[in-house]
C-alpha positions as CSV (number, residue, x, y, z in Angstrom):
1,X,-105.6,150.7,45.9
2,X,-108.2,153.8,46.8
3,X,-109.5,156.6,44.5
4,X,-112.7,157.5,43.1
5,X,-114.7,154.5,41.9
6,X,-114.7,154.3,37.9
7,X,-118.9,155.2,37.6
8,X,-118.0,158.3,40.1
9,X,-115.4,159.8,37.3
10,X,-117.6,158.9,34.5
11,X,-120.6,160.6,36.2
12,X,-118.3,163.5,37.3
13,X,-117.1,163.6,33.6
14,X,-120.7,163.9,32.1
15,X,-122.0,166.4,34.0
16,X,-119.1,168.1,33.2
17,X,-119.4,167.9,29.4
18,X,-123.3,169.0,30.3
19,X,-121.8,172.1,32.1
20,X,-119.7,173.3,28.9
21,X,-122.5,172.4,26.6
22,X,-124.8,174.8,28.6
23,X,-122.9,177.5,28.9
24,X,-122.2,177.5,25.1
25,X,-125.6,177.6,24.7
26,X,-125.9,180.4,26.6
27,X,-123.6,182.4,25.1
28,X,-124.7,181.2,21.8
29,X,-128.5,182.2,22.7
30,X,-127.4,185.6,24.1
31,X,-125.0,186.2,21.1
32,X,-128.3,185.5,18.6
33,X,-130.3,187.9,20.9
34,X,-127.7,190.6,20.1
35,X,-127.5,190.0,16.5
36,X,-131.0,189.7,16.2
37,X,-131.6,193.9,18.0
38,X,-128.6,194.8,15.9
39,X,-130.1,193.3,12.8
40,X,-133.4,195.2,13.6
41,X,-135.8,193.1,15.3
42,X,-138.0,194.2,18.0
43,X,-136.7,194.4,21.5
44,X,-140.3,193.0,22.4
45,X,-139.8,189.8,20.0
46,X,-136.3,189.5,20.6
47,X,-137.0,189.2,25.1
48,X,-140.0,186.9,24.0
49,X,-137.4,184.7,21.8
50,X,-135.1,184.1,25.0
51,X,-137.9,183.8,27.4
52,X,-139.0,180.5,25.1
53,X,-135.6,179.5,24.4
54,X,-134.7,179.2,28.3
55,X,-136.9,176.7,28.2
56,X,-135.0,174.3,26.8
57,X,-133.1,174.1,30.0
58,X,-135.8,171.7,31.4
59,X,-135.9,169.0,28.9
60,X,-131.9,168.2,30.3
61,X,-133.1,167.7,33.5
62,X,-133.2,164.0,33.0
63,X,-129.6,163.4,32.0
64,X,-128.1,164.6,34.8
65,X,-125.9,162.3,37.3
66,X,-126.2,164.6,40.2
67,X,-128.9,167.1,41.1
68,X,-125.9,169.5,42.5
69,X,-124.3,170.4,38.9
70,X,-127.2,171.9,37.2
71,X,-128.5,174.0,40.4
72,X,-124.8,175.6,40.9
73,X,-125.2,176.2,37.7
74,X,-128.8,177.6,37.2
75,X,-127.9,179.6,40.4
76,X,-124.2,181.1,39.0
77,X,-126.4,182.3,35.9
78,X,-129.3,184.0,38.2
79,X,-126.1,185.6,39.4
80,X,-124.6,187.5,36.4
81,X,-128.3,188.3,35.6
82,X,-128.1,190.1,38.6
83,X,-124.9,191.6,37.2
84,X,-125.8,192.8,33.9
85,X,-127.1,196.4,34.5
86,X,-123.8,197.2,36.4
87,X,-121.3,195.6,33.8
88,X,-123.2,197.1,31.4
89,X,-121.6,201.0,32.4
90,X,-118.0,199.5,31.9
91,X,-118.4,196.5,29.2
92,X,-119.6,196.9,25.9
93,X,-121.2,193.6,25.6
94,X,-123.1,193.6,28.4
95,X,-124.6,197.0,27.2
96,X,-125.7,195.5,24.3
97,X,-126.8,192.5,25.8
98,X,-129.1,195.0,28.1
99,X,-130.2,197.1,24.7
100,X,-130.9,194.3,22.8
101,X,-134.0,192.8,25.4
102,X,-135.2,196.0,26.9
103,X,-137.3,199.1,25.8
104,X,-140.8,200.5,26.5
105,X,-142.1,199.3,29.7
106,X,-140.0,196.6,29.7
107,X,-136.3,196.7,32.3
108,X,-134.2,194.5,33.0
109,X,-135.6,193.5,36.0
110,X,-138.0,191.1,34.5
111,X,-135.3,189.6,33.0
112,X,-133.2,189.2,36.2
113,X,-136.3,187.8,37.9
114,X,-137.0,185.2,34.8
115,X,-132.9,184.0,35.9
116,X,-133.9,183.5,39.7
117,X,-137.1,181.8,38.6
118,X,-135.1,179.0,36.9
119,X,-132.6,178.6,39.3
120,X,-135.2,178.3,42.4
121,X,-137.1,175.7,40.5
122,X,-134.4,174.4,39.5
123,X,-133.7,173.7,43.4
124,X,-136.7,173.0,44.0
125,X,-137.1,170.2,40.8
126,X,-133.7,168.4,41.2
127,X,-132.1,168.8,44.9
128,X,-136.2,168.8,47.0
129,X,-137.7,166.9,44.4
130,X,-140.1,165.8,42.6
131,X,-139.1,167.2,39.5
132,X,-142.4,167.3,37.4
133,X,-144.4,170.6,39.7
134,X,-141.1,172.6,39.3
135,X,-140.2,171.4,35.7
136,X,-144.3,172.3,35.0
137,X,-143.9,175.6,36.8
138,X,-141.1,176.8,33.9
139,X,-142.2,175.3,30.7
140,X,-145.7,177.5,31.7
141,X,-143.8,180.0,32.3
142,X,-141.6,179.9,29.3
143,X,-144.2,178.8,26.9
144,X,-147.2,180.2,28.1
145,X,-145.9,183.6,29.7
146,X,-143.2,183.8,26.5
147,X,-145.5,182.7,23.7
148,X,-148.6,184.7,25.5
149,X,-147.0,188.0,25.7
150,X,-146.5,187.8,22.0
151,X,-150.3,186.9,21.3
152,X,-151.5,189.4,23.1
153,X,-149.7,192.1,21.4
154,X,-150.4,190.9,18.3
155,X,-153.9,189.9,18.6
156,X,-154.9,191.9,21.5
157,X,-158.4,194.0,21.3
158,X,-160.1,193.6,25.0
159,X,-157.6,195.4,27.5
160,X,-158.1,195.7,30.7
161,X,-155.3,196.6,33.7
162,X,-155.5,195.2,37.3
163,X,-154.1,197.2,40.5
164,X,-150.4,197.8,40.2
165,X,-149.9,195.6,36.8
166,X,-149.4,196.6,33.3
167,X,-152.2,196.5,30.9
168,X,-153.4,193.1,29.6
169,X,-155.2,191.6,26.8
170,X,-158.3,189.2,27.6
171,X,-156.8,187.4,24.5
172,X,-153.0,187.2,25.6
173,X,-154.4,186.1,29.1
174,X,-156.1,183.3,27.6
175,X,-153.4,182.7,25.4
176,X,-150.9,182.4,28.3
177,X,-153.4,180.0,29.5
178,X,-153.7,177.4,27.1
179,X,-150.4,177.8,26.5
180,X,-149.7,177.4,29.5
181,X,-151.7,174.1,29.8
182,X,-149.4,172.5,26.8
183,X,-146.1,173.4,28.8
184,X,-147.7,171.5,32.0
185,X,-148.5,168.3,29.7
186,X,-145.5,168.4,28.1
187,X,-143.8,168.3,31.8
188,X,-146.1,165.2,32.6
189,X,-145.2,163.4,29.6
190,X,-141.2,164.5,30.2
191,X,-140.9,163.3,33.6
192,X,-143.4,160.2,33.5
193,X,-145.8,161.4,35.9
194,X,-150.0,161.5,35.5
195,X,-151.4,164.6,36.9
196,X,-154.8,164.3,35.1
197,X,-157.1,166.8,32.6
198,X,-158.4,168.5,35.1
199,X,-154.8,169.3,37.1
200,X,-153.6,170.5,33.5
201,X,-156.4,172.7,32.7
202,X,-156.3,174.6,36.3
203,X,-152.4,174.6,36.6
204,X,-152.7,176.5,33.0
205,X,-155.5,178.7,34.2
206,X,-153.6,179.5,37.6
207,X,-150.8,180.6,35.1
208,X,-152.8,182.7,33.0
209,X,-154.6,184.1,36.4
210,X,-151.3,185.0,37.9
211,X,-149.8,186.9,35.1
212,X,-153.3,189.1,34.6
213,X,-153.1,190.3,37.8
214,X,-148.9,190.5,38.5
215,X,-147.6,193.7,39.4
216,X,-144.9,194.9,37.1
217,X,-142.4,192.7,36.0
218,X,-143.4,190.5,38.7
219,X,-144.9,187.6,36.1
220,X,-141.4,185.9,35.6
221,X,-142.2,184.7,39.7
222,X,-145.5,185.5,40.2
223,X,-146.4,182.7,37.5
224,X,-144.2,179.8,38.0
225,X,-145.1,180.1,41.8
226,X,-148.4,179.7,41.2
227,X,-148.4,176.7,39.0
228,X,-145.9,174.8,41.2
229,X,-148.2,175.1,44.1
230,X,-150.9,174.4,42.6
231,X,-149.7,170.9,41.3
232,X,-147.8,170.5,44.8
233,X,-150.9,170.8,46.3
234,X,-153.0,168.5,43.9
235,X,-149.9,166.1,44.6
C-alpha cells in the first residue's frame, strides 16, 4: 500500500492549522487597526501599534514543520500590501485600511516596504537559514523602529535631519537603539543561539544608525538589513 507516510499528513495538517491561525490574525490585527482610526486614535499610534504587533510573527517560527509554508505565506501578504493603494479606489475596506495607518508624512509605502521586509527575512531565516540574524533583524525592526518612533515623538527635544531622511530625534534614535538591542536578545534567547554583549549592543546601535540616516520611508529595509548583516558577519 503507497500514500503519504502518516508524520507527512500530520506535518502537512499543522502547518495548515498554522496558516488559518495566521491569517485570522491578520485580519483580526488589521480589523483593530481600523476600529482603533475610526474610534479616534492617532494614525501615528495606530501604524506604530501594527508595526509592534507584526512582530509576533517571529516567535512562530519555531513551530513550523516546513520552512516552505510560512515564506509562501509571508510572501502572499507582501503581496496584497503591494495591493492596498489600488483596491483601495474600488473597495471600501481597503480605503479604510489605507486611512486608518497613513497621514502626515507618513504613505503607504512604508507600510508596503515593512510587508517585503518580513517576507525576505522570512526567506532568509527559515528556507537559507540560520534563523536567529534574520529573526534578530525583525524584532529590531519591529520593536526598536516601532516602539522608537513613538519615543521620539513623544519625548523628542534634540532634532536633527540627515540628507534625504525625515527629521529625527537624538532621543528616538537612541531609543530605537536600545530597543533595538532587547529585540536582538530576545532573538538569541528564542532561537538558542549566543551572539554575546558586545554583538547585541552594536546590532542595536547599527539599527538605531540606519534608521537616523534612512531616506524616507526607507527604515522598514534600511534597518532590518543592517542588523542581519551585521550579525551575519559577526557569525
Amino acid at each position: 500500500m503507497t500514500g503519504v507516510p502518516s508524520g507527512s499528513t500530520s506535518h502537512l495538517v499543522g502547518d495548515a492549522a498554522r496558516i488559518a491561525f495566521w491569517l485570522f490574525a491578520l485580519v483580526a490585527g488589521l480589523g483593530m487597526c481600523v476600529l482603533l482610526r475610526r474610534a479616534g486614535a492617532p494614525a501615528g499610534r495606530v501604524r506604530d501599534l501594527l508595526h509592534v504587533g507584526a512582530g509576533v510573527w517571529v516567535l512562530g517560527w519555531p513551530v513550523w514543520s516546513s520552512p516552505i509554508p510560512p515564506a509562501a505565506l509571508a510572501a502572499a501578504v507582501a503581496g496584497g500590501t503591494l495591493l492596498v493603494p489600488a483596491l483601495a479606489r474600488r473597495w471600501r475596506l481597503a480605503g479604510r485600511l489605507l486611512a486608518s495607518v497613513t497621514g502626515g508624512d507618513e504613505g503607504w509605502a512604508g507600510v508596503a516596504l515593512y510587508g517585503v521586509s518580513f517576507a525576505a527575512f522570512t526567506w532568509l531565516g527559515l528556507v537559507r537559514g540560520p534563523p536567529f540574524p534574520a529573526g534578530a533583524a525583525l524584532l529590531a525592526l519591529a520593536v526598536g523602529d516601532g516602539l522608537g518612533g513613538a519615543v521620539g515623538r513623544r519625548f523628542g527635544r534634540h532634532r536633527f535631519t540627515a540628507p534625504f531622511a525625515k527629521t529625527r530625534s537624538l532621543e528616538g534614535s537612541a531609543a530605537v537603539s536600545v530597543l533595538a538591542m532587547a529585540g536582538v536578545a530576545f532573538a538569541a534567547e528564542l532561537f538558542g543561539a549566543q551572539p554575546g554583549a558586545p554583538a547585541v549592543a552594536m546590532a542595536g546601535l547599527a539599527a538605531g544608525a540606519a534608521e537616523a540616516v534612512a531616506p524616507r520611508a526607507s527604515d522598514n529595509a534600511l534597518v532590518p538589513l543592517a542588523v542581519y548583516a551585521l550579525l551575519s558577519a559577526l557569525g
